[in-house]
KOLZAGU-992411 format. One line per field, with one value per residue: residue number from 1; residue in one letter; chain; x, y, z of N, C-alpha, C in turn. Coordinates in pm, whole numbers. Layout:
<recs>
n: NUM,... $
res: a,... $
chain: A,... $
n.X: X,... $
n.Y: Y,... $
n.Z: Z,... $
ca.X: X,... $
ca.Y: Y,... $
ca.Z: Z,... $
c.X: X,... $
c.Y: Y,... $
c.Z: Z,... $
</recs>
This chain:
<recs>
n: 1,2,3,4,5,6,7,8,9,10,11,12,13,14,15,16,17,18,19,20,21,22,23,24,25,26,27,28,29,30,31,32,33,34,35,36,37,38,39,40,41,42,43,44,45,46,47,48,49,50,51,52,53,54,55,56,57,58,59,60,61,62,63,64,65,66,67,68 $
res: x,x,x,x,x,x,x,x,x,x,x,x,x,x,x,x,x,x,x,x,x,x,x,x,x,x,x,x,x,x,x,x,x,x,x,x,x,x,x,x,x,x,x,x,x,x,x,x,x,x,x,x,x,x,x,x,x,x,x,x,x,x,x,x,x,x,x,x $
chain: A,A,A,A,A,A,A,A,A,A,A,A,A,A,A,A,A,A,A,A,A,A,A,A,A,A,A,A,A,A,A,A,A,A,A,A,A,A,A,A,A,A,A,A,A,A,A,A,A,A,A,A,A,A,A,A,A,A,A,A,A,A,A,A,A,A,A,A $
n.X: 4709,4917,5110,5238,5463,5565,5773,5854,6005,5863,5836,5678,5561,5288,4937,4865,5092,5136,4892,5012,5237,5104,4945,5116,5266,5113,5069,5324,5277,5109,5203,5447,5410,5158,4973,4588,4488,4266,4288,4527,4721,4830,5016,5172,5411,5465,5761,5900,6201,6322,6288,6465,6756,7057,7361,7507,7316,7079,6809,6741,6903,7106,7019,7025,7292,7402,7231,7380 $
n.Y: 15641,15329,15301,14999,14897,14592,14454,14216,13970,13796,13532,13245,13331,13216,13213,13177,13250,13477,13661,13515,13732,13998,13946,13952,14194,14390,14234,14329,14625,14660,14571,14717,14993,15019,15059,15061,14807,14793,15008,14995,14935,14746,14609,14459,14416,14244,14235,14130,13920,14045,14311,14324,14474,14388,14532,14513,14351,14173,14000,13794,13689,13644,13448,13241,13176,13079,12874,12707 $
n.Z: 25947,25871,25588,25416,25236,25078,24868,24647,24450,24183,24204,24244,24466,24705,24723,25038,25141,25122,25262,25512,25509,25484,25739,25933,25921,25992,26222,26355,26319,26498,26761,26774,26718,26854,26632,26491,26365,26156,26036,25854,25588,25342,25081,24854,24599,24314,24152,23820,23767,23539,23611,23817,24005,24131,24198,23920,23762,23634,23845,23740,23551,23763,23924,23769,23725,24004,23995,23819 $
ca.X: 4686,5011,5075,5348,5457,5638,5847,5914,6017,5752,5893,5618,5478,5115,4816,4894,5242,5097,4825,5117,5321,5009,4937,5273,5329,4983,5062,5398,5268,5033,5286,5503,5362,5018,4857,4492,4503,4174,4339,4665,4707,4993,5057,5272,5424,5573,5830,5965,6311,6399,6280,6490,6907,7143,7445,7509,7283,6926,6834,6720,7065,7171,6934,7075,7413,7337,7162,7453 $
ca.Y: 15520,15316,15246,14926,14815,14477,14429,14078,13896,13720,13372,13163,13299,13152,13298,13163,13329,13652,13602,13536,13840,14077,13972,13960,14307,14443,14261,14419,14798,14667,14548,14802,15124,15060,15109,15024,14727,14820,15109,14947,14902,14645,14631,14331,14446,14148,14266,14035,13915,14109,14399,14378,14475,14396,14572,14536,14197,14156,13908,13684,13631,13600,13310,13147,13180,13044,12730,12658 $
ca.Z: 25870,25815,25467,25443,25061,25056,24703,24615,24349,24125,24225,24294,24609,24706,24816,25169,25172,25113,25346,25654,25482,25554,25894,26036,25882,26061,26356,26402,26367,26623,26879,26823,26772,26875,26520,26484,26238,26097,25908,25836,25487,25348,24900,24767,24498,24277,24071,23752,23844,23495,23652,23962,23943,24207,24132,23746,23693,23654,23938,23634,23549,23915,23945,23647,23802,24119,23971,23733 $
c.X: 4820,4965,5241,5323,5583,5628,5903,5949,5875,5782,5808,5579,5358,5037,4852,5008,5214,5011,4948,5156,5224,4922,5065,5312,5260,5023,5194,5369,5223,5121,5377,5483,5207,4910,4735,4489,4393,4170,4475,4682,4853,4942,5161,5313,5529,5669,5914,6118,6364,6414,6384,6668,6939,7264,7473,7450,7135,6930,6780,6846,7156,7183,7006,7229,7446,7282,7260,7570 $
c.Y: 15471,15225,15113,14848,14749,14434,14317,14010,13827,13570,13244,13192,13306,13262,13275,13260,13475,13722,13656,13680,13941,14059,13966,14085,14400,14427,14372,14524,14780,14674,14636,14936,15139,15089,15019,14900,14725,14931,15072,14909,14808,14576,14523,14361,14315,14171,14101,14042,13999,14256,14493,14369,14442,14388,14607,14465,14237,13979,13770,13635,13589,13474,13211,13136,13080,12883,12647,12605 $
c.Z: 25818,25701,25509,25299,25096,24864,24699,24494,24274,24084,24286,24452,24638,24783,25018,25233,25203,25241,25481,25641,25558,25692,25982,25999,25988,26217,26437,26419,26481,26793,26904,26813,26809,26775,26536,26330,26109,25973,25892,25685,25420,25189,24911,24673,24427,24164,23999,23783,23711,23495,23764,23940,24084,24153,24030,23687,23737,23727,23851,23604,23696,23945,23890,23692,23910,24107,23833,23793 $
</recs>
């Protein structure tokens, strides 16, 4: 049973988005190792951007960087 956890930001992404995310994740095991998509399991995890560091900066401050 593959498990597959996608970690994203909590930046506005829609029900639809998520949606694509978990069948394009499914179909890949499918195409490439043959998994049964019926036991395929696939977690979104949306992490707050003041949750999330790259390097020494919370990607909240990144943002704010970035848009300044």
């Amino acid at each position: 049973m593959p498990y597959v956890n996608i970690k994203i930001t909590d930046e506005g992404v829609t029900k639809e988005q998520k949606k694509a995310l978990i069948e394009g994740a499914t179909q890949l095991l499918v195409d490439v190792l043959g998994k049964n998509p019926s036991t395929t399991v696939v977690v979104i995890d949306e992490v707050n951007t003041d949750n999330w560091g790259i390097g020494f900066e919370q990607v909240t401050d990144l943002r704010k960087k970035r848009n300044e």
